[in-house]
Each structure stands twice: as C-alpha cells, then as structure tokens.
PDBQT receptor file of N, H, CA, C and O in Angstrom, charges set to zero:
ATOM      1  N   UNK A   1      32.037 -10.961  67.164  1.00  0.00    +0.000 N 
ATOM      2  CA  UNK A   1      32.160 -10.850  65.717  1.00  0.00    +0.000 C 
ATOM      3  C   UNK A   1      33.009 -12.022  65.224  1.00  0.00    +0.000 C 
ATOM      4  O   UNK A   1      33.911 -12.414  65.965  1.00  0.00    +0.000 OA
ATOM      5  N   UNK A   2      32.866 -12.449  64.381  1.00  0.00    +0.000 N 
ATOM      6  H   UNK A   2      32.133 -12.130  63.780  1.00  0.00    +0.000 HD
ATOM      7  CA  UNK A   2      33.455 -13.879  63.840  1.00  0.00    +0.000 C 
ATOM      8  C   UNK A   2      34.357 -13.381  62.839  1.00  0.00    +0.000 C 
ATOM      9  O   UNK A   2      34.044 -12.499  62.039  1.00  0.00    +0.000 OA
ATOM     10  N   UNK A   3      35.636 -14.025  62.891  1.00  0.00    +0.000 N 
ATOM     11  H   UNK A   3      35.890 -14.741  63.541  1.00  0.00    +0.000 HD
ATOM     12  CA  UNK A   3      37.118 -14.251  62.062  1.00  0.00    +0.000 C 
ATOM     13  C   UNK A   3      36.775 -13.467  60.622  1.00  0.00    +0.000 C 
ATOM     14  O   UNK A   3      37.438 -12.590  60.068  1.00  0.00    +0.000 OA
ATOM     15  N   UNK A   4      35.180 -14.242  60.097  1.00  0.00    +0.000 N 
ATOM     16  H   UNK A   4      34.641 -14.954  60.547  1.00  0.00    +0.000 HD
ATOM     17  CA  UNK A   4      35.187 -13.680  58.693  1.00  0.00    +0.000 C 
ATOM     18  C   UNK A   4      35.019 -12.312  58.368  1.00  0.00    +0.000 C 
ATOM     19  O   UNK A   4      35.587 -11.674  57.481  1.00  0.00    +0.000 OA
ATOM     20  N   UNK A   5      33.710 -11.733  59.638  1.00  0.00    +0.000 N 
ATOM     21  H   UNK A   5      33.249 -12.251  60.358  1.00  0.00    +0.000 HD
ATOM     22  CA  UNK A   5      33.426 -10.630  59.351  1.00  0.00    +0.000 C 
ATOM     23  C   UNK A   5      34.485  -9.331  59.827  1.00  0.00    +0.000 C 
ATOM     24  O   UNK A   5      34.601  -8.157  59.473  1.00  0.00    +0.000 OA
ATOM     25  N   UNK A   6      35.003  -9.991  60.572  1.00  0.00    +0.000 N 
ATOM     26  H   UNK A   6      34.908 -10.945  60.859  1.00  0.00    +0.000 HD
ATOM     27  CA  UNK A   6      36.219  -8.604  61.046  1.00  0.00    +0.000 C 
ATOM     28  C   UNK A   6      37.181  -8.786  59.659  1.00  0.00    +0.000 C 
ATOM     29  O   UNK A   6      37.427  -7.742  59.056  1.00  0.00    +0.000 OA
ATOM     30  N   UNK A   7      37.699  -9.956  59.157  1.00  0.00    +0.000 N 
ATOM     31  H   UNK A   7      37.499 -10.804  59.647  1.00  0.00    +0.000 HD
ATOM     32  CA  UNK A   7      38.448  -9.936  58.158  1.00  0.00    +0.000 C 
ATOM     33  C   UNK A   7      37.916  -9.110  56.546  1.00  0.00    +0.000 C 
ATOM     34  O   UNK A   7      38.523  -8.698  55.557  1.00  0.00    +0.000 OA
ATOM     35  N   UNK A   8      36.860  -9.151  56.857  1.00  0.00    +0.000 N 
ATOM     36  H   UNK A   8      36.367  -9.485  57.661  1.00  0.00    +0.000 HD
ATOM     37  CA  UNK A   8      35.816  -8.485  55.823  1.00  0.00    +0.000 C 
ATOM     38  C   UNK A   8      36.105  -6.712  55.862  1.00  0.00    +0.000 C 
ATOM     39  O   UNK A   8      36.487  -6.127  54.849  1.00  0.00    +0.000 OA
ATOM     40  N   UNK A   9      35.904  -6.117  56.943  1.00  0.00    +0.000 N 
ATOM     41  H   UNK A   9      35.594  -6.592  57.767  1.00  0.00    +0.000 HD
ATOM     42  CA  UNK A   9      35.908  -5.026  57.611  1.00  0.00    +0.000 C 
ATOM     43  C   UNK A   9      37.539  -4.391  57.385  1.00  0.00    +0.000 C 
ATOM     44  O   UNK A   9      37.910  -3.382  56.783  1.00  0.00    +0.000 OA
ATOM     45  N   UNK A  10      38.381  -5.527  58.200  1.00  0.00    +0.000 N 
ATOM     46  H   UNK A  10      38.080  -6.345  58.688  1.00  0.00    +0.000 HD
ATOM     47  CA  UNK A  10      40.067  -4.803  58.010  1.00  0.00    +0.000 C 
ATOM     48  C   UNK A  10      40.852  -4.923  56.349  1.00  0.00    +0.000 C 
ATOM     49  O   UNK A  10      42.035  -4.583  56.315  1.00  0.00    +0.000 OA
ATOM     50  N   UNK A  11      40.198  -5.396  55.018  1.00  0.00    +0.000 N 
ATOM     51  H   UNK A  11      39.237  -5.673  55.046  1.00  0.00    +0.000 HD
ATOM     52  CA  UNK A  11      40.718  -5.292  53.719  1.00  0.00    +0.000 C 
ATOM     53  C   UNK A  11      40.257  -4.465  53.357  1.00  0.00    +0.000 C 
ATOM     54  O   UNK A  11      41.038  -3.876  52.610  1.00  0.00    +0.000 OA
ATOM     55  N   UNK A  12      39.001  -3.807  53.459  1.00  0.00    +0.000 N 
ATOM     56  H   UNK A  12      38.367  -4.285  54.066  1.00  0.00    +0.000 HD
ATOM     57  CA  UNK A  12      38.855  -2.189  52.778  1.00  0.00    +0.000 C 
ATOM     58  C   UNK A  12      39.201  -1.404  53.569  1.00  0.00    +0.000 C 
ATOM     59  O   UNK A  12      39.547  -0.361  53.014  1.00  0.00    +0.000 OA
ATOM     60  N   UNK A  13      39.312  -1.371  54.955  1.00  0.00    +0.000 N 
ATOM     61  H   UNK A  13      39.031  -2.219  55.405  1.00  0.00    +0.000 HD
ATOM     62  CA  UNK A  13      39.864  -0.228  55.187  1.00  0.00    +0.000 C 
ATOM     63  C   UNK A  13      41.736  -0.071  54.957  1.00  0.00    +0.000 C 
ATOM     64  O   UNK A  13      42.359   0.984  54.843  1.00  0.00    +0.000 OA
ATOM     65  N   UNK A  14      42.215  -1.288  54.944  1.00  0.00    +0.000 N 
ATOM     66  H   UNK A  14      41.708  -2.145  55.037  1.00  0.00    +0.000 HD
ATOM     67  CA  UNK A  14      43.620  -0.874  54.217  1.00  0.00    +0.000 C 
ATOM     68  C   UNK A  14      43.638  -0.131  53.453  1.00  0.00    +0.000 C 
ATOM     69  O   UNK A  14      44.078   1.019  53.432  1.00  0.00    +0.000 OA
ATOM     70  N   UNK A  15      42.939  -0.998  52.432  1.00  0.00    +0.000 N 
ATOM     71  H   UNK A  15      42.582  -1.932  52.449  1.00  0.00    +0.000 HD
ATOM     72  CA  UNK A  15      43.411  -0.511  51.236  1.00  0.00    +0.000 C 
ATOM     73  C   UNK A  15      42.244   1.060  50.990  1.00  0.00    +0.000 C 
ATOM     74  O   UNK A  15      42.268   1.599  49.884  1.00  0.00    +0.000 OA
ATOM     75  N   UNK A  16      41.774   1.351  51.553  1.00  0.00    +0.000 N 
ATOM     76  H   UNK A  16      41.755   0.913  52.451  1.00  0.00    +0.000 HD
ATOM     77  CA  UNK A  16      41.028   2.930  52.042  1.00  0.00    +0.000 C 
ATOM     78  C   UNK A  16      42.310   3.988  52.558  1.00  0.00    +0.000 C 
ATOM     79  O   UNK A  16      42.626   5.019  51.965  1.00  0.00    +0.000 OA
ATOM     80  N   UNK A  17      42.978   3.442  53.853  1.00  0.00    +0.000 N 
ATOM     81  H   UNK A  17      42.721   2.605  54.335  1.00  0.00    +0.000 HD
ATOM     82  CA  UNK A  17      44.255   3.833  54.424  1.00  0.00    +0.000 C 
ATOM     83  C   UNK A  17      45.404   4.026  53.490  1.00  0.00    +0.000 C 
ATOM     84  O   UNK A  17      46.324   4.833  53.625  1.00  0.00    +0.000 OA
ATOM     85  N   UNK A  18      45.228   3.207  52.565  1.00  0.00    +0.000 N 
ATOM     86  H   UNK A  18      44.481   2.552  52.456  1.00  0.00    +0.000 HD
ATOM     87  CA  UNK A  18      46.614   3.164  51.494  1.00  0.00    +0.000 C 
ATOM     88  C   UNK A  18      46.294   3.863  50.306  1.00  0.00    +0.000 C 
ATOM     89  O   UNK A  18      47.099   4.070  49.397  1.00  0.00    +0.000 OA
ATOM     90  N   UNK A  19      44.877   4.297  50.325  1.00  0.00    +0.000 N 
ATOM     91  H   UNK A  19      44.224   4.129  51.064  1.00  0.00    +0.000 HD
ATOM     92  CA  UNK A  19      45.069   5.754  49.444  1.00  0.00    +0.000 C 
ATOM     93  C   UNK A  19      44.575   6.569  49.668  1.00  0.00    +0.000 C 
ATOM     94  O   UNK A  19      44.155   7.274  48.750  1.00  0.00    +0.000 OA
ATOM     95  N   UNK A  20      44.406   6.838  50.697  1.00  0.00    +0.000 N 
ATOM     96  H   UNK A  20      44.747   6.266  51.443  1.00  0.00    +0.000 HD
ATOM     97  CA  UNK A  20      44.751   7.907  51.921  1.00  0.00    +0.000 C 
ATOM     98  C   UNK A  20      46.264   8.689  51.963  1.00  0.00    +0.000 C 
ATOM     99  O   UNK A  20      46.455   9.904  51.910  1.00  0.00    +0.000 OA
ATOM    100  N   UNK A  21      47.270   7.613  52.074  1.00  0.00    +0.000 N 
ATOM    101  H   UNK A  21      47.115   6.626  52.118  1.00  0.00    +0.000 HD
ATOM    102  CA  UNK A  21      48.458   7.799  52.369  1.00  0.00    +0.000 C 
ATOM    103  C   UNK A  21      48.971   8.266  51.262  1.00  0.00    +0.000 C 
ATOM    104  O   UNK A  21      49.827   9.151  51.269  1.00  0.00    +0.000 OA
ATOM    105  N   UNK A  22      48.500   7.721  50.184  1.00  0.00    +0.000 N 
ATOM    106  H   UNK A  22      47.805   7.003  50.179  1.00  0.00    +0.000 HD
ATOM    107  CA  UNK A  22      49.066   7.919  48.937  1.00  0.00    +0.000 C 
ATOM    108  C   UNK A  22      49.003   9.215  48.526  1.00  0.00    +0.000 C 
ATOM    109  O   UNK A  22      49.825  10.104  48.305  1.00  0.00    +0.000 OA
ATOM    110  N   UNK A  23      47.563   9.073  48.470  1.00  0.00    +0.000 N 
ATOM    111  H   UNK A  23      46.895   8.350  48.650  1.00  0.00    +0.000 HD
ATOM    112  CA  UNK A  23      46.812  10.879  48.191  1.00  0.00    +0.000 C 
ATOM    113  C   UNK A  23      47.457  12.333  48.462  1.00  0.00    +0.000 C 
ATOM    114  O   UNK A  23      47.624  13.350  47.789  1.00  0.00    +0.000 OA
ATOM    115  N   UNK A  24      47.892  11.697  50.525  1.00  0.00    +0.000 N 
ATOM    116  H   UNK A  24      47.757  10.871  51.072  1.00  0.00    +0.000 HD
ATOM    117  CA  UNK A  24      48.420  12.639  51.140  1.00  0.00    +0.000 C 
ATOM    118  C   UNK A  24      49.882  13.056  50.240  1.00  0.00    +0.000 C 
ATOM    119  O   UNK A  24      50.445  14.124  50.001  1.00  0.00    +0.000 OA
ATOM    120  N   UNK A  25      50.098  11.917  49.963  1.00  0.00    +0.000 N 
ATOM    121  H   UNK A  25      49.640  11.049  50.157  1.00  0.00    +0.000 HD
ATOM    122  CA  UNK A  25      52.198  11.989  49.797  1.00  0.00    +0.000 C 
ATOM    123  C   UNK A  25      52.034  12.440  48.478  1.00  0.00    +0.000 C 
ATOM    124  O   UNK A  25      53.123  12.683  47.959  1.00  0.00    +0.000 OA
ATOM    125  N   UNK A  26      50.973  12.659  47.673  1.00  0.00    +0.000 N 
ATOM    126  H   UNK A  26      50.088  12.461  48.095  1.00  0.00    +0.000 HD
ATOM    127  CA  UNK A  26      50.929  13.226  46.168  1.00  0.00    +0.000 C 
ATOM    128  C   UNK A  26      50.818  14.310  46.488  1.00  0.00    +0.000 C 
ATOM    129  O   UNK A  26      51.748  15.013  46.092  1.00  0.00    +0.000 OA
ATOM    130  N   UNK A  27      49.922  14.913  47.171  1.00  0.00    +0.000 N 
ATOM    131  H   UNK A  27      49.167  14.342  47.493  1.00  0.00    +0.000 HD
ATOM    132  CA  UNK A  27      49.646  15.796  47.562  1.00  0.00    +0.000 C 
ATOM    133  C   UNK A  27      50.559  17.399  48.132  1.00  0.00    +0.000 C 
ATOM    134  O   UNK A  27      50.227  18.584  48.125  1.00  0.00    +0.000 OA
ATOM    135  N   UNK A  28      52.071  16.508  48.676  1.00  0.00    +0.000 N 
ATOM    136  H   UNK A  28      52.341  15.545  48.682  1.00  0.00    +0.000 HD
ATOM    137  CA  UNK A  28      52.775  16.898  49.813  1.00  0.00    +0.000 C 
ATOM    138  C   UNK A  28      53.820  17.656  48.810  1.00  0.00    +0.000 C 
ATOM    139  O   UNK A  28      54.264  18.801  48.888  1.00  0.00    +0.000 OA
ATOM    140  N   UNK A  29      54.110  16.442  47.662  1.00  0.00    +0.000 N 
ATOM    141  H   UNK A  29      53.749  15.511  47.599  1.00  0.00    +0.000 HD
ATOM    142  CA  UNK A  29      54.688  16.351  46.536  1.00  0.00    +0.000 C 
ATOM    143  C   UNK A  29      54.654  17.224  45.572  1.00  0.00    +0.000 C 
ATOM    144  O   UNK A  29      55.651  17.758  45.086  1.00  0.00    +0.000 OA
ATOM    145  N   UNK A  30      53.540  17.412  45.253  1.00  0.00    +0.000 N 
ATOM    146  H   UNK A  30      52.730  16.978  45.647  1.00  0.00    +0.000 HD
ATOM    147  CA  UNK A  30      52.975  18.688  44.292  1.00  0.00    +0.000 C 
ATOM    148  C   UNK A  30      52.854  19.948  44.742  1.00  0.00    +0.000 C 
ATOM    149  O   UNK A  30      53.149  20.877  43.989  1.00  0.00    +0.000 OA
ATOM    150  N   UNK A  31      52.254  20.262  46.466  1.00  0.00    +0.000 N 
ATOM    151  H   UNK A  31      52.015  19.508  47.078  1.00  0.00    +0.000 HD
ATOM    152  CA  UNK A  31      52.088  21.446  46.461  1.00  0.00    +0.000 C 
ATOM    153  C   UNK A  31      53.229  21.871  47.765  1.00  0.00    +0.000 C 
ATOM    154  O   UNK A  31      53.309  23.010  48.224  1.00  0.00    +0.000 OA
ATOM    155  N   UNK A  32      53.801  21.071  48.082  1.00  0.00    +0.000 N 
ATOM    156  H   UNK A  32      53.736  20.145  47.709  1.00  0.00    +0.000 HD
ATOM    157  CA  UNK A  32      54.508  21.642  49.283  1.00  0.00    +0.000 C 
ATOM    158  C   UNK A  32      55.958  21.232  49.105  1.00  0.00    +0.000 C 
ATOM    159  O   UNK A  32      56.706  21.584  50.017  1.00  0.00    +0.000 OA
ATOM    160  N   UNK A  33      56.309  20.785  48.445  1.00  0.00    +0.000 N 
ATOM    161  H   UNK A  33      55.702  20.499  47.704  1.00  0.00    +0.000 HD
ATOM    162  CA  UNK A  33      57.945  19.596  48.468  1.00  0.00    +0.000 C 
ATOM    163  C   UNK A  33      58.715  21.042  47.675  1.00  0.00    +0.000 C 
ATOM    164  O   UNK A  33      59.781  21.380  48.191  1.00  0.00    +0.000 OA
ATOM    165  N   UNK A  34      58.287  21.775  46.625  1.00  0.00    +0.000 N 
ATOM    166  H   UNK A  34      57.421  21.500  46.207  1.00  0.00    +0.000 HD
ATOM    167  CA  UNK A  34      59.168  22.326  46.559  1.00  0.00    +0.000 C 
ATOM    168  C   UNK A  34      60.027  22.071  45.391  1.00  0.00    +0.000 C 
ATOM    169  O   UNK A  34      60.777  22.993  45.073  1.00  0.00    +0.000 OA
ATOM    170  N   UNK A  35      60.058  20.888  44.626  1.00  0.00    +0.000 N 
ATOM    171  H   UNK A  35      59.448  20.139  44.884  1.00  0.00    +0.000 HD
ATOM    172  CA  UNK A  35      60.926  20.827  43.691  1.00  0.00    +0.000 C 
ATOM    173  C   UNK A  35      61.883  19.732  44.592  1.00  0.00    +0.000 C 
ATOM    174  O   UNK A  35      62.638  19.097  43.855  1.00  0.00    +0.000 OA
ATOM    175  N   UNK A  36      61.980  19.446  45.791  1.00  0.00    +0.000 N 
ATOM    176  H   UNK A  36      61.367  19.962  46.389  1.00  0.00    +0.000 HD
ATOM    177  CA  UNK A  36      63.149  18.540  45.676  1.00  0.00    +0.000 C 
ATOM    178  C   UNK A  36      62.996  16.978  45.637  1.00  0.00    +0.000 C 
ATOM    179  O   UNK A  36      63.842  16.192  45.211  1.00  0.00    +0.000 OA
ATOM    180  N   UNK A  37      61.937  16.714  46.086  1.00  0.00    +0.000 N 
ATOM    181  H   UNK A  37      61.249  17.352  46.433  1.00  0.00    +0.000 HD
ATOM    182  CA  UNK A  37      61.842  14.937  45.172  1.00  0.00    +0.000 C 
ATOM    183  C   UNK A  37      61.841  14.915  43.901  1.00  0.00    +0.000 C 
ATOM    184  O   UNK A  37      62.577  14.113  43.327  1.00  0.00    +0.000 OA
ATOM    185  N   UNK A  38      61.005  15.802  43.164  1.00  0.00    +0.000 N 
ATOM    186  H   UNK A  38      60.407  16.454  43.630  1.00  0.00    +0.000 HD
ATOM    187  CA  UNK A  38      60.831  16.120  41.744  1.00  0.00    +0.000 C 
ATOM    188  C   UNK A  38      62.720  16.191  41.239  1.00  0.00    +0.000 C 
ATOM    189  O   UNK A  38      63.210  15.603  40.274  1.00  0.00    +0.000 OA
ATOM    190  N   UNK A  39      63.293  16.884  42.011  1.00  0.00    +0.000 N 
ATOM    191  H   UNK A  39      62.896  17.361  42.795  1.00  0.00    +0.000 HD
ATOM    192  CA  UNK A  39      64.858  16.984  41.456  1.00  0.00    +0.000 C 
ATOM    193  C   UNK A  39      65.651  15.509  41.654  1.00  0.00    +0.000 C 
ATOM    194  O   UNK A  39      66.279  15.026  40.712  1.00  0.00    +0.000 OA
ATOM    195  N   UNK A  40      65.562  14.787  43.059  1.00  0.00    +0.000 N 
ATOM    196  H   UNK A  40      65.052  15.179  43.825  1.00  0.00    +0.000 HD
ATOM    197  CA  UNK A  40      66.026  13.684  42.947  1.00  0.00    +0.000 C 
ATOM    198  C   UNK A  40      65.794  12.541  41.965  1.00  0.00    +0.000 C 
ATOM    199  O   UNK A  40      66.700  11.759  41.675  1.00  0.00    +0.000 OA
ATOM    200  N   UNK A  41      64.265  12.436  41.337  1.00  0.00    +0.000 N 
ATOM    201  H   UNK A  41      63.529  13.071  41.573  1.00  0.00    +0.000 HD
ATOM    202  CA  UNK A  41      63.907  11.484  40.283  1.00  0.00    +0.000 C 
ATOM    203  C   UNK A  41      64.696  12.544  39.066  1.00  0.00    +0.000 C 
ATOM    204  O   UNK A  41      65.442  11.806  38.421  1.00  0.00    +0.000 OA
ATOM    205  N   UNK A  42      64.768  13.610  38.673  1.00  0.00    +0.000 N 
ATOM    206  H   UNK A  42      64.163  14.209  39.196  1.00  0.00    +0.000 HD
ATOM    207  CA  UNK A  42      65.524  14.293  37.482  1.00  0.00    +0.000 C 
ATOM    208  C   UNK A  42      66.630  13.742  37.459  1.00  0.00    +0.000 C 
ATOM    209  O   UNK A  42      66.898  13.003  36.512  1.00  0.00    +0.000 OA
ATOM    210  N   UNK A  43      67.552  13.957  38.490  1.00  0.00    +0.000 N 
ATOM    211  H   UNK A  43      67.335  14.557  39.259  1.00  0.00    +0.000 HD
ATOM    212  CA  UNK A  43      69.090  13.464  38.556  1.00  0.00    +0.000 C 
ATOM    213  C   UNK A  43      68.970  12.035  37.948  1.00  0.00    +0.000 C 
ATOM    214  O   UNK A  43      69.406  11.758  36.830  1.00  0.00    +0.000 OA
ATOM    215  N   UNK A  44      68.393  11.218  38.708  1.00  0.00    +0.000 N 
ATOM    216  H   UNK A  44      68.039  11.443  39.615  1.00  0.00    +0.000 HD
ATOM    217  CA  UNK A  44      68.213  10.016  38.164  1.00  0.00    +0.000 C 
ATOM    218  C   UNK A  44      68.151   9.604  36.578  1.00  0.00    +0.000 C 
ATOM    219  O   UNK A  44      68.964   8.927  35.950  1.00  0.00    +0.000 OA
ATOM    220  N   UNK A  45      67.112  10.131  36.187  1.00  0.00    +0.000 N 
ATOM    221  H   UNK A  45      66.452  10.681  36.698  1.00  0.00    +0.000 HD
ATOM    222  CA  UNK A  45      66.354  10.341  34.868  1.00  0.00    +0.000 C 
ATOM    223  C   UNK A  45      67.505  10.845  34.108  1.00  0.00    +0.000 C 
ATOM    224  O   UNK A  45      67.793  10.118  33.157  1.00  0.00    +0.000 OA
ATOM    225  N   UNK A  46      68.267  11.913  34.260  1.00  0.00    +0.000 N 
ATOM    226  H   UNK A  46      68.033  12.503  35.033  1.00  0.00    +0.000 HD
ATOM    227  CA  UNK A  46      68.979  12.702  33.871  1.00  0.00    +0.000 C 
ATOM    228  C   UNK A  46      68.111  13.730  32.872  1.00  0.00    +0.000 C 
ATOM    229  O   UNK A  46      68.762  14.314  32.006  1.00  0.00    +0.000 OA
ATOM    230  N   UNK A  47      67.053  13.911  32.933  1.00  0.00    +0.000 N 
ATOM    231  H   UNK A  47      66.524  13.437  33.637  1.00  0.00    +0.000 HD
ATOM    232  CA  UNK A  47      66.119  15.025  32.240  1.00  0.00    +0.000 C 
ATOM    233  C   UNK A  47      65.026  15.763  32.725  1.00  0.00    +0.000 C 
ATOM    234  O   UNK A  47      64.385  15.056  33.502  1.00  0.00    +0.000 OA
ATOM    235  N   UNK A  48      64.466  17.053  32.578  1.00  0.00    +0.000 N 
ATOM    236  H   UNK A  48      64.986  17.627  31.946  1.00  0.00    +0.000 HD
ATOM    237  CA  UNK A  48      63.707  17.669  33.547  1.00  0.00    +0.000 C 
ATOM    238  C   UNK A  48      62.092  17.416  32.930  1.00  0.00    +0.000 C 
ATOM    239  O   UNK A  48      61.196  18.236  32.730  1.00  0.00    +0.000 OA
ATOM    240  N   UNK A  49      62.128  16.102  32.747  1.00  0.00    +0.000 N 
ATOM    241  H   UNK A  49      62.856  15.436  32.909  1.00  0.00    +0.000 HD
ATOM    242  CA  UNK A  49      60.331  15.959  32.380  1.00  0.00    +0.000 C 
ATOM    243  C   UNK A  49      59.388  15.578  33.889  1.00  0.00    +0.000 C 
ATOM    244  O   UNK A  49      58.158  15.519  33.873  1.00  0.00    +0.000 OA
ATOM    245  N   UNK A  50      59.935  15.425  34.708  1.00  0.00    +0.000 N 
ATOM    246  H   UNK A  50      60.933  15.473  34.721  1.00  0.00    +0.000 HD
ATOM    247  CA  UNK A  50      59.600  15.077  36.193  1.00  0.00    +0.000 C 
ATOM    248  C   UNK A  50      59.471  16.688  36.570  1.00  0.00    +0.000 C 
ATOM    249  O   UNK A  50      58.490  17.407  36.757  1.00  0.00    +0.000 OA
ATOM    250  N   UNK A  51      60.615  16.884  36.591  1.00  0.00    +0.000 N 
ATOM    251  H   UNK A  51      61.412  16.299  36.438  1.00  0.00    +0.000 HD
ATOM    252  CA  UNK A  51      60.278  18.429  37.250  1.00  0.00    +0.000 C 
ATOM    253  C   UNK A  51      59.040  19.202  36.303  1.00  0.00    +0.000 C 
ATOM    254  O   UNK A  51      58.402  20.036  36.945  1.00  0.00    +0.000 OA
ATOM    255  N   UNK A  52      58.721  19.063  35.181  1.00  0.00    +0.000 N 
ATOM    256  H   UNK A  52      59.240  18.385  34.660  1.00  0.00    +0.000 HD
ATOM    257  CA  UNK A  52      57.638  19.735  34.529  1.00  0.00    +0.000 C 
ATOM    258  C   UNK A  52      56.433  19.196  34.803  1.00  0.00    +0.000 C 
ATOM    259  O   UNK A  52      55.405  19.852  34.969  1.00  0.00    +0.000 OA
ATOM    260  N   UNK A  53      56.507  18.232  34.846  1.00  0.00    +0.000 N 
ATOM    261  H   UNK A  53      57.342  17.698  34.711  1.00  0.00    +0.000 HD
ATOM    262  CA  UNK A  53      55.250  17.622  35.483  1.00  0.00    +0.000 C 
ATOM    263  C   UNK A  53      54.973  18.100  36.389  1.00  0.00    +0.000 C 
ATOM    264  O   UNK A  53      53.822  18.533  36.438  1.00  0.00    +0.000 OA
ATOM    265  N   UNK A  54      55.790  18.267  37.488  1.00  0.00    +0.000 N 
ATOM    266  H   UNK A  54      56.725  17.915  37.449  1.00  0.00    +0.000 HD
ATOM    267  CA  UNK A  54      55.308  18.450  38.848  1.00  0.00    +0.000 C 
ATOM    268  C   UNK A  54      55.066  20.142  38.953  1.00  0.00    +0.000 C 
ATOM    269  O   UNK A  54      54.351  20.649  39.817  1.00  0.00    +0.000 OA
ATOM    270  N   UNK A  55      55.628  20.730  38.154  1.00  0.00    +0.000 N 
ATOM    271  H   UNK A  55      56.209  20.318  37.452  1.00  0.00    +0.000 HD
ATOM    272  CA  UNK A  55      55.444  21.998  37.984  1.00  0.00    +0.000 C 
ATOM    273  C   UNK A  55      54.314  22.301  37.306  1.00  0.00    +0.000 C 
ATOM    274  O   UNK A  55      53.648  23.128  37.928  1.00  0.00    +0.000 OA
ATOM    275  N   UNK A  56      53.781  21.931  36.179  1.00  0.00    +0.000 N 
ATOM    276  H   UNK A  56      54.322  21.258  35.674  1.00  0.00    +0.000 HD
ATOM    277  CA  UNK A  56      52.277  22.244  35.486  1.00  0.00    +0.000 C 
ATOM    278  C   UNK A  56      51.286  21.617  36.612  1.00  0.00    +0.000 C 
ATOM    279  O   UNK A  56      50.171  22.102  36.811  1.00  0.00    +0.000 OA
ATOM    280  N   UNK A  57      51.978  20.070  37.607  1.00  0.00    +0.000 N 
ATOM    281  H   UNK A  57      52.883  19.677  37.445  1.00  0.00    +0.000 HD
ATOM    282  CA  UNK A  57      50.495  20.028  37.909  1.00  0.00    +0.000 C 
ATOM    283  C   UNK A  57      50.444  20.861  39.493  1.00  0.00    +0.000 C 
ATOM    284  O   UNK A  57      49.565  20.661  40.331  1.00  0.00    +0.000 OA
ATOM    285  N   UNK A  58      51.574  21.798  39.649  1.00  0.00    +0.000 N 
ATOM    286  H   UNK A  58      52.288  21.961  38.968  1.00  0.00    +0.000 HD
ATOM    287  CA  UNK A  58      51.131  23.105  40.473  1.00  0.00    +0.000 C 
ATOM    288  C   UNK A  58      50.006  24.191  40.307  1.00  0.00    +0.000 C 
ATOM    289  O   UNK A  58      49.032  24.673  40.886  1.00  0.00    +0.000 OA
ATOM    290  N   UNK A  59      51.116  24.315  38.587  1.00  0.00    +0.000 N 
ATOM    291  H   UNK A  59      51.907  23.924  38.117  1.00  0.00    +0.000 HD
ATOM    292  CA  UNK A  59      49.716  25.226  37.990  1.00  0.00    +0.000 C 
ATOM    293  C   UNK A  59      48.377  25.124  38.125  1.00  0.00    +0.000 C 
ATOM    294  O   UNK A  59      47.640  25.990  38.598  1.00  0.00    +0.000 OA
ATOM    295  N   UNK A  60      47.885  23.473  37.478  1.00  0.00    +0.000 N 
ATOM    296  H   UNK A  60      48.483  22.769  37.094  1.00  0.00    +0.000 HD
ATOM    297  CA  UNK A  60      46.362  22.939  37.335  1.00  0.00    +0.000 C 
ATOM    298  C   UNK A  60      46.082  23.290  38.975  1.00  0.00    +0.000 C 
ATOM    299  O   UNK A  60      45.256  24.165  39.233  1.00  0.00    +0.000 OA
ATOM    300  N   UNK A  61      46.834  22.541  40.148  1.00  0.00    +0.000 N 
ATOM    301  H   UNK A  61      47.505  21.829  39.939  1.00  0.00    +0.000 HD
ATOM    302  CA  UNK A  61      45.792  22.809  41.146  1.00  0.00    +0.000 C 
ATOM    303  C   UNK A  61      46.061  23.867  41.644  1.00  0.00    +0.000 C 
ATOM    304  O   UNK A  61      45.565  23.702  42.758  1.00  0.00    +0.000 OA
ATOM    305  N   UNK A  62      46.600  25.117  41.655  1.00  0.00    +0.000 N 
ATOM    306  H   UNK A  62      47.003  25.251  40.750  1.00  0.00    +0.000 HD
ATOM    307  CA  UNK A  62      46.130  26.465  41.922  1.00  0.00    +0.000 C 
ATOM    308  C   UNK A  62      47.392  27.156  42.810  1.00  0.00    +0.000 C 
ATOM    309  O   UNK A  62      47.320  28.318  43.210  1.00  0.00    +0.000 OA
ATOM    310  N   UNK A  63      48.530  26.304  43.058  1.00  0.00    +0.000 N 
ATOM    311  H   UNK A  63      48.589  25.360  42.734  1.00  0.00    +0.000 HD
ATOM    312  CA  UNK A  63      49.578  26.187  44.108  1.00  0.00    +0.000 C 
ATOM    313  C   UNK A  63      50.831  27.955  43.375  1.00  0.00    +0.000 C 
ATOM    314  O   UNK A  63      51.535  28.005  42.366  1.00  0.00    +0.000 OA
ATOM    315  N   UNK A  64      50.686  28.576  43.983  1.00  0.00    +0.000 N 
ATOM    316  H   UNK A  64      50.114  28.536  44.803  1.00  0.00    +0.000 HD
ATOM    317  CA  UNK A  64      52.165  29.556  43.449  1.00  0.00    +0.000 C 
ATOM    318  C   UNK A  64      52.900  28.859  43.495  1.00  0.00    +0.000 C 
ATOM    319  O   UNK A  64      52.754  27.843  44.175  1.00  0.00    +0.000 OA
ATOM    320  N   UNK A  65      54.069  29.120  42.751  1.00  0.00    +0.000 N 
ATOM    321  H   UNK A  65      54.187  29.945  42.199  1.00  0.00    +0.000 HD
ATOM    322  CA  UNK A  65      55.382  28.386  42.475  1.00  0.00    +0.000 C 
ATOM    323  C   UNK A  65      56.653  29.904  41.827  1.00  0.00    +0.000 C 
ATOM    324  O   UNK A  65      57.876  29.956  41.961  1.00  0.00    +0.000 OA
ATOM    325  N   UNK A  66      55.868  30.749  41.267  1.00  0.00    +0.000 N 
ATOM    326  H   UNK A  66      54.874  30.707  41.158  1.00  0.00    +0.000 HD
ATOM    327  CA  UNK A  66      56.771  31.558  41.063  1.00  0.00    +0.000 C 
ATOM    328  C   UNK A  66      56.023  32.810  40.385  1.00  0.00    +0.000 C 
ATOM    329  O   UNK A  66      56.665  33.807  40.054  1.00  0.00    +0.000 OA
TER     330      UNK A  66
C-alpha cells in the first residue's frame, strides 16, 4: 500500500475515533457522572446553568435522576 493511500485511510478514522471518544465522554457525562463534572464547571461559572443543562438533558434522554 503506498504512503498516500494508508495516509488516506488513518485521517478518517481519527477523526471517526475522536467522535467516538467524544460521544462516549458526553455520554458518561449526562447519564452516569452524576452531577459532579456538571458541579465542577458550576463552581467555576459560579451559577447552576451547567448543572440544568445537564439535568434536562437527563430528562430528554430517558436517564432517572430523581
């Protein structure tokens, strides 16, 4: 296989892999984290529009929360 075509082959699958990864870590974020990354960007922020976010978009995808 020649330089070009493997180089052809390994840029979509990065960037395939990198929202993959992404997907996953949104994913992890919204339905499994719990509130505590969502709390570390609040502190930051100093306001709970992060935490609501992450809380309605529990609701939308179907996740209990309380």
């Amino acid at each position: 296989m020649s330089q070009l075509a493997a180089r052809l082959i390994t840029v979509p699958s990065m960037r395939l892999l990198l929202a993959v990864l992404a997907a996953v870590a949104m994913l992890f974020a919204v339905a499994f984290d719990q509130g505590q990354l969502a709390q570390l960007v609040q502190a930051a922020a100093g306001d709970s529009t992060v935490h609501e976010l992450f809380h309605d978009a529990r609701h939308m995808l179907g996740f209990p929360c309380h």
